[in-house]
Residue, then its C-alpha position, 0 to 999 in steps of 0.5 A: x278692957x281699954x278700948x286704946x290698944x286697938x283703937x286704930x282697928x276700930x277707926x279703920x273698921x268705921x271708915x270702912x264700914x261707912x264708905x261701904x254704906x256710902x256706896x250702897x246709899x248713893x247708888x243701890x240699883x247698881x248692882x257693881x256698887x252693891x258688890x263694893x259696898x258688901x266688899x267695904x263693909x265685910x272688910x270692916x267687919x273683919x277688921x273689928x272681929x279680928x283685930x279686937x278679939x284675935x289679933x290684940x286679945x290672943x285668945x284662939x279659941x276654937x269658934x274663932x275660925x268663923x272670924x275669918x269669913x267676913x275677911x273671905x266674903x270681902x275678897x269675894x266681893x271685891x273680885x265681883x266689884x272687878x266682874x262687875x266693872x268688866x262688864x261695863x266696858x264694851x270688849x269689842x272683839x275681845x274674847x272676855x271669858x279668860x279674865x271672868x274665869x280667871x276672876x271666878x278662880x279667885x273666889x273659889x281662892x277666897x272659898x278655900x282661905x274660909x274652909x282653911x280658917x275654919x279647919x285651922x283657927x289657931x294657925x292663921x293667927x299665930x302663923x299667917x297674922x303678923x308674920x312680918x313681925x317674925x322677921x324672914x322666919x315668919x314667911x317660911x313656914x308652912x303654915x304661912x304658905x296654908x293661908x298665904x297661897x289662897x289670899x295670894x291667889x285671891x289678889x293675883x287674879x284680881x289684879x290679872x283680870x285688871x290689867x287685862x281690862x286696860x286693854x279695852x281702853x276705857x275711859x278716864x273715870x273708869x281707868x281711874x277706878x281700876x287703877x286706884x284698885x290696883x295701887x291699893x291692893x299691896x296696901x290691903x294685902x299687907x295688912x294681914x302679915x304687917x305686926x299690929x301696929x303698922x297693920x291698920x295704918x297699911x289698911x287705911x292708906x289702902x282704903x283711902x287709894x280706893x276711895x280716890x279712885x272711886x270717888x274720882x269716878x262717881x264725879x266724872x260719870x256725874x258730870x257726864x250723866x248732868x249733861x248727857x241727861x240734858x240730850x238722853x232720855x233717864x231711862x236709857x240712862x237708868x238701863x246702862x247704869x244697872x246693866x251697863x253698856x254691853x248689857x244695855x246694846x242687847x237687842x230686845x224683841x217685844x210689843x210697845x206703844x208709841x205716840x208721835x206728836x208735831x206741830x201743825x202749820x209749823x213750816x209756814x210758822x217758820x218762814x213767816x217768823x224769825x228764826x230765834x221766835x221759831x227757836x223759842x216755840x221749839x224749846x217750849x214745845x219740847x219742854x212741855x211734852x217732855x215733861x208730860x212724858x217723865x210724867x208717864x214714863x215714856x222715852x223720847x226716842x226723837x226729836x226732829x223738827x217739831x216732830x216727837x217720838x216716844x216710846x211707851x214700854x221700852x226701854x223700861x217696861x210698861x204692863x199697861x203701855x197701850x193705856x198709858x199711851x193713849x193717857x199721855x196722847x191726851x195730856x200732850x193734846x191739852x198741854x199743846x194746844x195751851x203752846x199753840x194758842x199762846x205762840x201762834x199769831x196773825x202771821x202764822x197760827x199753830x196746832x197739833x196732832x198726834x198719832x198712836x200705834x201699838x206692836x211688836x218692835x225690836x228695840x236696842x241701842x246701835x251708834x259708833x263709838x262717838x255717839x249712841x242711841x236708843x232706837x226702835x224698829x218696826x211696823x208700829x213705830x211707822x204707823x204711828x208716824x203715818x196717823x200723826x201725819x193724817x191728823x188734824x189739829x187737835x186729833x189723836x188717830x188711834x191704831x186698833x190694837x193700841x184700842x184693843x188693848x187699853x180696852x177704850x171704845x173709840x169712835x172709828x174715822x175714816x182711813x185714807x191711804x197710807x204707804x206701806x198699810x194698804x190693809x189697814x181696815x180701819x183707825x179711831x180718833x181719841x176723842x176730848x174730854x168734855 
């Protein structure tokens, strides 16, 4: 058999096929991504079984209804890609549940169009399949109307839920991506009545609609992530990648360790150096124990001053945080003191100190519509900045459950007094490595 009569199917159903692989290798955590990879990809699938053994060859046998459940799937997908996109994008005080529902209609549409195939194999082929080659006769059948309804319905709820969405007002690349979907869907949908030879030229202006917009919004949300990465933590970034920004401003209540670390002498430092000296320390300082961090896994939460919070669990979670947190306290010591020693002069001399605590924290992300942050509360996060406060060059005061917990026996120091931890019975101090 020649392959040259359906070749233009075949071409369409490798470029949809590749894009949908492109989209799941470039961002497979995502779980929006992997909905519009399986949408591509089953949607390339359709075109090649269809096309290639129904479609060109006319043969109708009666397994040929199974042909039609990458095509069902491939809706499915895309109004789970659309769910998905929804939400992403913060409602405010939009109640969301009508175009979810509205969206989960039309895949129970994509459901039924399957059973339909599977229960009427030769009348969606000669009926529904190329209609408009059959001129006005073509669309007025019933057995048209047995197939039309459920993938009308399918792209009616899709393209409902859409616009619904623009009334959130999202941002450029996220508008640019919905609404490549919407200038595509006519394209995709006349796919299936168009005769064959204009059917795969619909298909792929349609695809190529999608792909602008997608890609268009990929760019975008790169840049944007290049900078923001410079500012926020990865990992804050990783968690509303995968969940997305309502799914990451979810508030959490769970025990992690946190280390805090600044410079010891710094204020006179400061006022005895000039300020773009101060600036270079700075950047130094925040270069080396950020990196010590990403090391760990850890999440700065702050910089202020030469003032460091980090978080050891959260937003991403850590098994072993109190261990790991008491590992990263060491490794900041001795990276710090190589900074301090390499910065500090006759005029000012520098050092660290650093305290380590470990507790239940409600953690979450809280901001305005301008600027967000990720952020923890709680009695631990203040502990440890009061024992950083307490510690001398080169110390690492520990609390007792952050020690219980990573099973270190440390030598205990004594407590002075620390508001808001009267009780507190008594701290250790990490000591160096010989």
């Amino acid at each position: 058999m020649s392959l040259a009569p359906i070749l233009p199917a075949l071409l369409v159903a490798l470029v949809s096929l590749g894009m949908g692989c492109a989209f799941f290798l470039a961002d497979r955590r995502s779980p929006t991504s992997r909905a519009l990879a399986v949408a591509l990809a089953s949607m390339g699938l359709g075109i090649l079984v269809n096309f290639g053994l129904i479609r060109h060859g006319g043969l109708v046998p009666a397994w040929s209804g199974w042909l039609a459940l990458p095509e069902g799937i491939s809706m499915a997908a895309f109004l789970e890609w659309l769910l998905r996109v929804r939400r992403t994008i913060p409602s405010g005080k939009l109640d969301v549940r009508g175009g979810d529902g509205v969206l989960r209609l039309g895949q129970a549409a994509a459901l039924i169009y399957m059973l339909e195939s599977l229960l009427w194999p030769e009348l969606r082929v000669q009926e529904f399949y190329g209609a408009a080659a059959r001129g006005v006769a073509g669309f007025t059948g019933s057995g048209f109307w047995r197939f039309a309804t459920p993938v009308l319905f399918c792209a009616g709820s899709g393209l409902f839920s859409t616009l619904l969405l623009l009334n959130r007002r999202p941002d450029v690349s996220e508008k640019l991506r919905v609404l490549g979907f919407i200038v595509a869907s006519p394209f995709l949908l006349a796919s299936f009545v168009l005769p064959e030879q204009y059917a795969a030229l619909s298909m792929v202006l349609g695809l190529m609609v999608m792909l602008a917009g997608a890609t268009q919004y990929h760019v975008l949300q790169g840049q944007r992530g290049q900078f923001m990465s410079r500012f926020l933590s990865p990992q804050v970034a990783e968690i509303v990648n995968r969940k997305g920004l309502q799914g990451a401003m979810q508030e959490a209540h769970l025990e992690i360790s946190i280390v805090c670390c600044d410079l010891r002498g710094f204020t006179a430092y400061a006022q005895s150096h000039p300020s773009s000296r101060v600036l270079d320390v700075l950047r130094d300082y925040y270069a080396v124990v950020g990196a010590v961090v990403a090391e760990y896994g850890g999440t700065i939460k702050d910089y202020a001053g030469d003032g460091i919070l980090i978080l050891v669990g959260a937003p991403l979670a850590v098994p072993d945080h109190a261990r790991v947190a008491l590992e990263m306290a060491e490794r900041i010591r001795a990276v710090g003191q190589e900074l301090t020693k390499r910065w500090s002069s006759r005029k000012g001399r520098l050092g660290i100190g650093l305290g380590v605590a470990t507790g239940y924290v409600t953690v979450g992300v809280i901001g305005s519509a301008s600027r967000l942050e990720y952020t923890a509360v709680g009695p631990a996060v203040n502990l440890a900045c009061r024992l950083c406060e307490q510690a001398d060059d080169r110390e690492v005061l520990v609390a007792p459950r952050t020690a219980e917990l990573a099973g270190r026996t440390l030598p205990p120091q004594d407590v002075a007094a620390m508001k808001g931890f009267k009780n507190l019975a008594r701290i250790y101090s990490l000591p160096e490595a010989a």
